[in-house]
ROKERO-165391 format. One record per residue: residue number from 1; residue in one letter; x, y, z of N, C-alpha, C in turn. Coordinates in nm, 4 decimals, padded with zeros to 6 digits. Each point is the difference from the previous one (the first is absolute). Layout:
BEGIN
NODE   migu   rovex       n_px       n_py       n_pz      ca_px      ca_py      ca_pz       c_px       c_py       c_pz
NODE    NUM       A          X          Y          Z          X          Y          Z          X          Y          Z
...
//
This chain:
BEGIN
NODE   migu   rovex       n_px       n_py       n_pz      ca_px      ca_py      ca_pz       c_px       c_py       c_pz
NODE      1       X   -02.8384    04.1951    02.0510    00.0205   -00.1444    00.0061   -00.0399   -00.0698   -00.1297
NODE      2       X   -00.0872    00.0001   -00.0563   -00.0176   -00.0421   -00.1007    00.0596    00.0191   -00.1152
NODE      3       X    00.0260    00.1103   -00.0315    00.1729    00.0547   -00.0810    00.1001   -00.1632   -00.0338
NODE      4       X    00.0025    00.0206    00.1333    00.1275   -00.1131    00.0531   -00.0946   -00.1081    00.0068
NODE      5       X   -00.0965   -00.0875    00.0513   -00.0029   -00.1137   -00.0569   -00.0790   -00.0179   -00.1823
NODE      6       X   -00.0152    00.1140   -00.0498    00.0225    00.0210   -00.1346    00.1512   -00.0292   -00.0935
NODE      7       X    00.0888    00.0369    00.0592    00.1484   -00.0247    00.0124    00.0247   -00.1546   -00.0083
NODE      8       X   -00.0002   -00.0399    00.1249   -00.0165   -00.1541    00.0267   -00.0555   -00.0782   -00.0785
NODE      9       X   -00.1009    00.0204   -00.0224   -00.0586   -00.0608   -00.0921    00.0341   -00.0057   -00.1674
NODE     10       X    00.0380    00.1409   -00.0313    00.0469   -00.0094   -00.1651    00.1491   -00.0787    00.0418
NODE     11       X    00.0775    00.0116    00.1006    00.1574   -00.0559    00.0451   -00.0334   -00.1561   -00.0559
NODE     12       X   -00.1361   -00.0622    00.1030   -00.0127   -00.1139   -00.0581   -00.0281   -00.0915   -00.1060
NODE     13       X   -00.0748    00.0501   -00.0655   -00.0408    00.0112   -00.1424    00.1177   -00.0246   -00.0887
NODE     14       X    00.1000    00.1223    00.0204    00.1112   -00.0087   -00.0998    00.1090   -00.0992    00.0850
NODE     15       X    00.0113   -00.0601    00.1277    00.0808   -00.0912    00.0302   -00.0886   -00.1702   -00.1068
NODE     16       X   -00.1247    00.0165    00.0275   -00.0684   -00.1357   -00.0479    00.0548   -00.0141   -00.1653
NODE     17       X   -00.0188    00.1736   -00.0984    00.0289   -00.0810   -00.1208    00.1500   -00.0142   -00.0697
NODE     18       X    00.1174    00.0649    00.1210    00.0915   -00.0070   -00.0064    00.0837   -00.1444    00.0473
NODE     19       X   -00.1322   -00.0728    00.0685    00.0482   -00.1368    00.0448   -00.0429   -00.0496   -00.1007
NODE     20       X   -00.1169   -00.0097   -00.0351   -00.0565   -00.0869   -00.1406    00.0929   -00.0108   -00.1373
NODE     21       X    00.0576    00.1027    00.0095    00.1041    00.0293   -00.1473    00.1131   -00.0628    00.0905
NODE     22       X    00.0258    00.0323    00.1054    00.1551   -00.1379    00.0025    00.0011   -00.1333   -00.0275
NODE     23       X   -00.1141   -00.0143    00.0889   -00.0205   -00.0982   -00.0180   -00.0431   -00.1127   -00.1302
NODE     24       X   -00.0236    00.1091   -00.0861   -00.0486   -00.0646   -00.1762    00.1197    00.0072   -00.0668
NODE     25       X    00.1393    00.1270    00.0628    00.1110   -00.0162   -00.0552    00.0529   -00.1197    00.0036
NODE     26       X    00.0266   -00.0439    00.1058    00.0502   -00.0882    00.0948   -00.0218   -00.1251   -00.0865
NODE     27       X   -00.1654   -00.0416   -00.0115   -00.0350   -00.0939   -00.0954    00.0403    00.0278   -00.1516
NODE     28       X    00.0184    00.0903   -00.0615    00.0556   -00.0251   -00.1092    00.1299    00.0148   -00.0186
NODE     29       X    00.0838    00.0197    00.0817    00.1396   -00.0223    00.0210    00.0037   -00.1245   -00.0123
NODE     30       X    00.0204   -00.0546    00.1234   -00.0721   -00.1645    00.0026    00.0322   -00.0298   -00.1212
NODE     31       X   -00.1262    00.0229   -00.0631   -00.0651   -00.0997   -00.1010    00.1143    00.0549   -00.1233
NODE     32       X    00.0966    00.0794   -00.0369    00.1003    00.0595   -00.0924   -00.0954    00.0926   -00.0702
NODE     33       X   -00.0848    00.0622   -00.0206   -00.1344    00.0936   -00.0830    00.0357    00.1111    00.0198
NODE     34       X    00.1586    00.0387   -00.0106    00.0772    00.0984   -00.0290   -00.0951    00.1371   -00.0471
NODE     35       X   -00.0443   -00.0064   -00.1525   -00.1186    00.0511   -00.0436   -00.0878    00.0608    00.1156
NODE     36       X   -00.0456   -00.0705    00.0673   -00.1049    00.0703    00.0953    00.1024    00.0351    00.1334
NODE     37       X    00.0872   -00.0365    00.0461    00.0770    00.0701    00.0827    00.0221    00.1071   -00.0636
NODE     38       X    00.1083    00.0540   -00.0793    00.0161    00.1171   -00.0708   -00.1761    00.1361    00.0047
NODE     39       X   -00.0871   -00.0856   -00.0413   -00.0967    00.0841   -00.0060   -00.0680    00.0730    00.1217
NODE     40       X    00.0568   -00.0679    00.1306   -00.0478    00.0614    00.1455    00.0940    00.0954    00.0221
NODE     41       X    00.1101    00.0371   -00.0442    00.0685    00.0487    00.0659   -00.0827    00.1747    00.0254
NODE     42       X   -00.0263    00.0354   -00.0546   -00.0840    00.1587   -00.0202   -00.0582    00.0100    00.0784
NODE     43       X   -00.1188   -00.1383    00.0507   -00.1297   -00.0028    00.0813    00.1144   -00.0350    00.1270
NODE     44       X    00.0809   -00.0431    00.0437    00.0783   -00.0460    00.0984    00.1120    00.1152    00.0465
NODE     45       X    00.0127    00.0938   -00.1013    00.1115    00.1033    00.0557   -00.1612    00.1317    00.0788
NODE     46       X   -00.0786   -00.0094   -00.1322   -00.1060    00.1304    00.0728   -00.0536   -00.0998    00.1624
NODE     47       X   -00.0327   -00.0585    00.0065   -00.0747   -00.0722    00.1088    00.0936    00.0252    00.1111
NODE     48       X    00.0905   -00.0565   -00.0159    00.1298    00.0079    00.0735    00.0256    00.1881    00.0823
NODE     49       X    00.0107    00.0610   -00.0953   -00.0022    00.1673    00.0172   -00.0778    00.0519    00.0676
NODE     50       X   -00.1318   -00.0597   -00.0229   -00.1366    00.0548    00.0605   -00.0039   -00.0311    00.1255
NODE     51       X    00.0347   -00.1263    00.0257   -00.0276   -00.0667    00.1536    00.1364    00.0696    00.0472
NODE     52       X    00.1160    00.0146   -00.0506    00.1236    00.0745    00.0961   -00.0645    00.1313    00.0283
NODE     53       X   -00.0528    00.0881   -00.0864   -00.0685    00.1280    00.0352   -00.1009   -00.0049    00.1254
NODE     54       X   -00.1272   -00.1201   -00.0201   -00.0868   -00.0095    00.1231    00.0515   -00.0509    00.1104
NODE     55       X    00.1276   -00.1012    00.0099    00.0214   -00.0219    00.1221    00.0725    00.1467    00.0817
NODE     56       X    00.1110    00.0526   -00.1038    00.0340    00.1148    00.0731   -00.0560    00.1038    00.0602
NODE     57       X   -00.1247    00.0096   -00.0738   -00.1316    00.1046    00.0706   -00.0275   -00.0521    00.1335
NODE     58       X   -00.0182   -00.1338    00.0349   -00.0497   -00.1040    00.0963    00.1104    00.0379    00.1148
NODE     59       X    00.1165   -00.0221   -00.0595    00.0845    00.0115    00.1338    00.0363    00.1213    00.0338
NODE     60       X   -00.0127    00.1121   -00.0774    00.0151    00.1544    00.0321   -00.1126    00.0159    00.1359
NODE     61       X   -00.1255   -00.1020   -00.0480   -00.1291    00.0585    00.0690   -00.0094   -00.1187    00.0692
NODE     62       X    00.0727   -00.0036    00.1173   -00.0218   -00.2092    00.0990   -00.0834    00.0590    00.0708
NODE     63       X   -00.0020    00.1562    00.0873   -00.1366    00.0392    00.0437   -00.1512   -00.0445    00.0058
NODE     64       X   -00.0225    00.0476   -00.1432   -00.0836    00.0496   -00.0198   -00.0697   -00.1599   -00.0731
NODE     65       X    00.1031   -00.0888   -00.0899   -00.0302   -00.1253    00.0024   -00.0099   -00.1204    00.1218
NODE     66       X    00.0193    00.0765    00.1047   -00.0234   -00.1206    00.1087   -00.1170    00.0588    00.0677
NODE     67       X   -00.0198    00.0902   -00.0635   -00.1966    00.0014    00.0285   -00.0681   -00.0453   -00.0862
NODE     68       X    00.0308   -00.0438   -00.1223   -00.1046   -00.0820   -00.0290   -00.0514   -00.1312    00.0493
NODE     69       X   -00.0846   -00.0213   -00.0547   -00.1085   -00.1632    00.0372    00.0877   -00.1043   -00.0294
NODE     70       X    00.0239   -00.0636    00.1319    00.1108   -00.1305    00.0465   -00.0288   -00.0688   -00.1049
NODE     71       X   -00.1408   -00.0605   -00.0477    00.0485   -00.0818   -00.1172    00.0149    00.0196   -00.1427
NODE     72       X   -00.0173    00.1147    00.0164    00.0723    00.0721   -00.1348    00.2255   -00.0123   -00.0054
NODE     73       X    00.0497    00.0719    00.1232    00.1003   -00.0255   -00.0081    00.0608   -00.1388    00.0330
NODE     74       X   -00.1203   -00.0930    00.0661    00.0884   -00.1771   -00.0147   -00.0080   -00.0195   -00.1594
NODE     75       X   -00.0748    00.0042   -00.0858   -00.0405    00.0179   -00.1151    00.1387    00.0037   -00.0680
NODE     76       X    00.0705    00.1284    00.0198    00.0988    00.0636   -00.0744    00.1188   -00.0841    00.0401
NODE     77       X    00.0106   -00.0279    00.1504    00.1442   -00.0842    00.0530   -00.0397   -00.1337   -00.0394
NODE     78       X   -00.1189   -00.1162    00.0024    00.0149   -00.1039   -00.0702    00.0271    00.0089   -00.1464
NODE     79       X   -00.0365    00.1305   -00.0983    00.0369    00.0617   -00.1542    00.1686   -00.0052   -00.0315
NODE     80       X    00.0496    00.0423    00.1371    00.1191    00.0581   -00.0534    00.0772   -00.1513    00.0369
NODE     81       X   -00.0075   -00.1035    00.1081    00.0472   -00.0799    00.0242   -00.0138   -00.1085   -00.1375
NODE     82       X   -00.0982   -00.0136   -00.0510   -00.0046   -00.0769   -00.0877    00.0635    00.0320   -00.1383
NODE     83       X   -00.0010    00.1686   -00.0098    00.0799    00.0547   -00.1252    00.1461   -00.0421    00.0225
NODE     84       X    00.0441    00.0224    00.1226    00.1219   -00.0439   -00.0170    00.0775   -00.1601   -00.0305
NODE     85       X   -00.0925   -00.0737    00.0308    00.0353   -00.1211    00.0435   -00.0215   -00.0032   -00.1797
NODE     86       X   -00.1195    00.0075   -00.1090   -00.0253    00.0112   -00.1037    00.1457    00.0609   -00.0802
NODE     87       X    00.0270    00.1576    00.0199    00.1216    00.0173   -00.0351    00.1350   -00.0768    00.0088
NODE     88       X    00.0057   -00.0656    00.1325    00.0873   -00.0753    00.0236    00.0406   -00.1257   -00.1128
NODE     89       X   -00.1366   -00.0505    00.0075   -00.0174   -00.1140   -00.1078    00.0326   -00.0063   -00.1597
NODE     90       X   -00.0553    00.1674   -00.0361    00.0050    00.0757   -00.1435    00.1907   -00.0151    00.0105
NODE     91       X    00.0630    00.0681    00.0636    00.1561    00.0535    00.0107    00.0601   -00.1617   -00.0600
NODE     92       X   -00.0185   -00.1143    00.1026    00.0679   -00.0996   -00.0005   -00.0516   -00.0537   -00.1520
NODE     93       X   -00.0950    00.0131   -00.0358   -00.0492   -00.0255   -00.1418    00.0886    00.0211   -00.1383
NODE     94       X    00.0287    00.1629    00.0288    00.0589    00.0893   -00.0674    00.1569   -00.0416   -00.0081
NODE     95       X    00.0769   -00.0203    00.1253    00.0890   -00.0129   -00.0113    00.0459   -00.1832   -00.0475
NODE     96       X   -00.0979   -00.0575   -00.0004    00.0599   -00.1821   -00.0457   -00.0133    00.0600   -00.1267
NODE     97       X   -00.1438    00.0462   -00.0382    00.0354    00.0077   -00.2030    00.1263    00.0786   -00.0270
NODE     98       X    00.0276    00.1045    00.0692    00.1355    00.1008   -00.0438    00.1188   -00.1257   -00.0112
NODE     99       X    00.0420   -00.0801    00.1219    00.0903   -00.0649   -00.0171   -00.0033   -00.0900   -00.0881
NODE    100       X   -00.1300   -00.0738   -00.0598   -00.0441   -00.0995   -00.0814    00.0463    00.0678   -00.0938
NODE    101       X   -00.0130    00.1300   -00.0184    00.0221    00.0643   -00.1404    00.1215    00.0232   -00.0153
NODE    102       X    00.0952    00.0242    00.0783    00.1491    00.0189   -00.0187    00.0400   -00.1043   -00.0192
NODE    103       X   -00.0194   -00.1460    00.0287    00.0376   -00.1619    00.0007   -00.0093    00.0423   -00.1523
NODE    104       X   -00.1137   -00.0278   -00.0539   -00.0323   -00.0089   -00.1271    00.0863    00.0927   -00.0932
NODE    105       X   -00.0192    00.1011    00.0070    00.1470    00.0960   -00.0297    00.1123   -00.0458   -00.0582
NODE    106       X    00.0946   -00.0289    00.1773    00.1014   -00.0437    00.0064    00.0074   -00.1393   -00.0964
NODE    107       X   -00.0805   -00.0810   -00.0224   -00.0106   -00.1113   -00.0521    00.0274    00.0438   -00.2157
NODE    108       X   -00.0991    00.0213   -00.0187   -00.0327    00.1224   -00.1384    00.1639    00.0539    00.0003
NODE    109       X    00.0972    00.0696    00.1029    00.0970    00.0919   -00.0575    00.0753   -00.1666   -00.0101
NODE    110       X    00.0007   -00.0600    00.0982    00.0957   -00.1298   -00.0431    00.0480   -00.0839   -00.0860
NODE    111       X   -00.1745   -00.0346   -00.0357    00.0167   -00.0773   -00.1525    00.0561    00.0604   -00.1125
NODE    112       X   -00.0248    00.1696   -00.0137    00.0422    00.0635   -00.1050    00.1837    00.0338    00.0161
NODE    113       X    00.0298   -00.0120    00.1159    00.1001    00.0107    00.0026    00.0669   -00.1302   -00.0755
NODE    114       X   -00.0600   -00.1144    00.0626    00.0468   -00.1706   -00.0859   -00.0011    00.0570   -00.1112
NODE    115       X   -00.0863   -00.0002   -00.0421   -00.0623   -00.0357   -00.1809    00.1360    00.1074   -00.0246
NODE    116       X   -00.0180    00.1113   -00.0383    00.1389    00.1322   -00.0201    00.1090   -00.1236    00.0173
NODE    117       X    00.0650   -00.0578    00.1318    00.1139   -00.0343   -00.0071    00.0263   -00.1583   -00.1132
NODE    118       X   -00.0805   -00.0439    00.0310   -00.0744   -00.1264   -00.1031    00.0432   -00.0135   -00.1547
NODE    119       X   -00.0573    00.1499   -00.0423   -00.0339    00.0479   -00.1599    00.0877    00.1109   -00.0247
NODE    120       X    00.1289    00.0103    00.0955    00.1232    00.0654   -00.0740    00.1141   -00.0463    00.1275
NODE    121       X    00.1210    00.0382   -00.1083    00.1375   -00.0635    00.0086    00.1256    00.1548    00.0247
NODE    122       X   -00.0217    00.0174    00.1489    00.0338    00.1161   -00.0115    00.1614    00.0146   -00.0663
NODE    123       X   -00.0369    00.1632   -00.0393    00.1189    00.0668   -00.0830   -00.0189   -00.0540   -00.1764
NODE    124       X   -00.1178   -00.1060   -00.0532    00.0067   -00.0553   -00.1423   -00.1658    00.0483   -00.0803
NODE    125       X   -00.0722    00.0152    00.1100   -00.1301    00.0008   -00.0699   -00.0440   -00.1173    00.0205
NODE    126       X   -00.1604    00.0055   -00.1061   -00.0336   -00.1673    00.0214   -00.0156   -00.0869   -00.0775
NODE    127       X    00.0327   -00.1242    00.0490   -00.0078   -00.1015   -00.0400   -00.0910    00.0031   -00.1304
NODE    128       X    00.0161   -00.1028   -00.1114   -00.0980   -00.0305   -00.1005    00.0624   -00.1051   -00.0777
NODE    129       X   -00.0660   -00.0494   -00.0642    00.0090   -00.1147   -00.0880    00.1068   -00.0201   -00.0898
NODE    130       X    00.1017    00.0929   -00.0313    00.1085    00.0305   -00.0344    00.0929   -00.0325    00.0336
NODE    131       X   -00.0493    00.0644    00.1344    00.1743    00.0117    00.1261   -00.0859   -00.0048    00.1139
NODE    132       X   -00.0381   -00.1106    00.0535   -00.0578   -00.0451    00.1204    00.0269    00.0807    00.0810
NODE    133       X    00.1776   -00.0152    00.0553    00.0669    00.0496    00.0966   -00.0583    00.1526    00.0325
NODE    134       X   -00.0159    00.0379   -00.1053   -00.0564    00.1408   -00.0639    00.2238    00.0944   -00.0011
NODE    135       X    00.0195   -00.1166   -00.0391    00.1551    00.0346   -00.0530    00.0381    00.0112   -00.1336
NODE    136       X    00.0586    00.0615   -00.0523    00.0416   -00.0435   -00.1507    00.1045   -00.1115   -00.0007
NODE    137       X    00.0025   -00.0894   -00.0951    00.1485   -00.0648    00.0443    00.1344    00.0633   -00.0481
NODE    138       X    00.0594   -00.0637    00.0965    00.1502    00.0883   -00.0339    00.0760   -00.0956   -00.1003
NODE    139       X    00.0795    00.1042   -00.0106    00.1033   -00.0291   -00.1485    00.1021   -00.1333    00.0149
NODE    140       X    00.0175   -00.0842   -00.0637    00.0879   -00.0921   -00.0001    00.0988   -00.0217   -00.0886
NODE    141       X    00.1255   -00.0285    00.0487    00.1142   -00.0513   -00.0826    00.0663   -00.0504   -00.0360
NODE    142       X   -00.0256   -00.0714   -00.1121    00.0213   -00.1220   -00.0382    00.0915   -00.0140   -00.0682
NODE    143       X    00.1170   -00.0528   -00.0390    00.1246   -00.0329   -00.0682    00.0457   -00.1433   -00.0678
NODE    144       X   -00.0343   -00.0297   -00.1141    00.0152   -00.1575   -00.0487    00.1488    00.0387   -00.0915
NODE    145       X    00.0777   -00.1898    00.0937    00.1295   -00.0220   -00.0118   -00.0734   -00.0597   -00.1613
NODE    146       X    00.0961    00.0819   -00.0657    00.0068   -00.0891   -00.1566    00.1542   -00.0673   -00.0345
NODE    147       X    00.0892   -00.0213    00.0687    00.1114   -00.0672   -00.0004   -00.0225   -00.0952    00.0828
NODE    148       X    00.0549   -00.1156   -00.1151    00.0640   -00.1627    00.0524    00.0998    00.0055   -00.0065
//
């Protein structure tokens, strides 16, 4: 028994600092601190791994974990209820900046598309102080009547 609420107990541990790091993601998402998002990802993929490994031990063994000490496993189900609701929060986080970031994008490919159509004259090149049009001018022909 103690094995297993040894188990339980490291399970919880790594659910608590796997909530703490969403939850700091979460806030620097938020806040755009890109920089420090980028830098969790390592501590957020191992954390992540570790707790998929201990829960799967957990549910191989529902036995032998539903003998442990009742408030050890309310412990773990108020842990996991709140991780999720936490994850939940992290996801919706994740996904407004993603779309924020494609807006911005899409915006960035737009203007450059203007400016390009703006600052040339297709099929001539561009424009300049020369030949605005960014045309050469064409040839003209002119013919003076010298008979009265």
């Amino acid at each position: 028994m103690m094995e297993a609420a040894t188990a339980v107990g490291q399970t919880c541990e790594t659910m608590e600092a796997y909530a703490a790091l969403l939850e700091r993601e979460t806030e620097a998402v938020k806040a755009s601190r890109l920089e420090e998002v980028a830098g969790l990802g390592d501590a957020k993929a191992a954390l992540a791994g570790r707790l998929d490994h201990q829960l799967k031990v957990l549910r191989h063994n529902k036995a032998v974990v539903a003998g442990v000490d009742l408030a050890l496993r309310q412990r773990l189900e108020t842990l996991w209820n709140r991780l999720n609701a936490i994850a939940e929060a992290n996801l919706a986080a994740l996904k407004t900046a993603e779309e924020a970031t494609k807006r911005v994008i899409d915006m960035v490919v737009d203007v450059t598309k203007q400016n390009r159509q703006q600052h040339s004259v297709a099929g001539y090149g561009k424009p300049s102080a020369r030949y605005p049009t960014g045309r050469a001018p064409q040839a003209l022909s002119v013919a003076v009547n010298t008979t009265l």
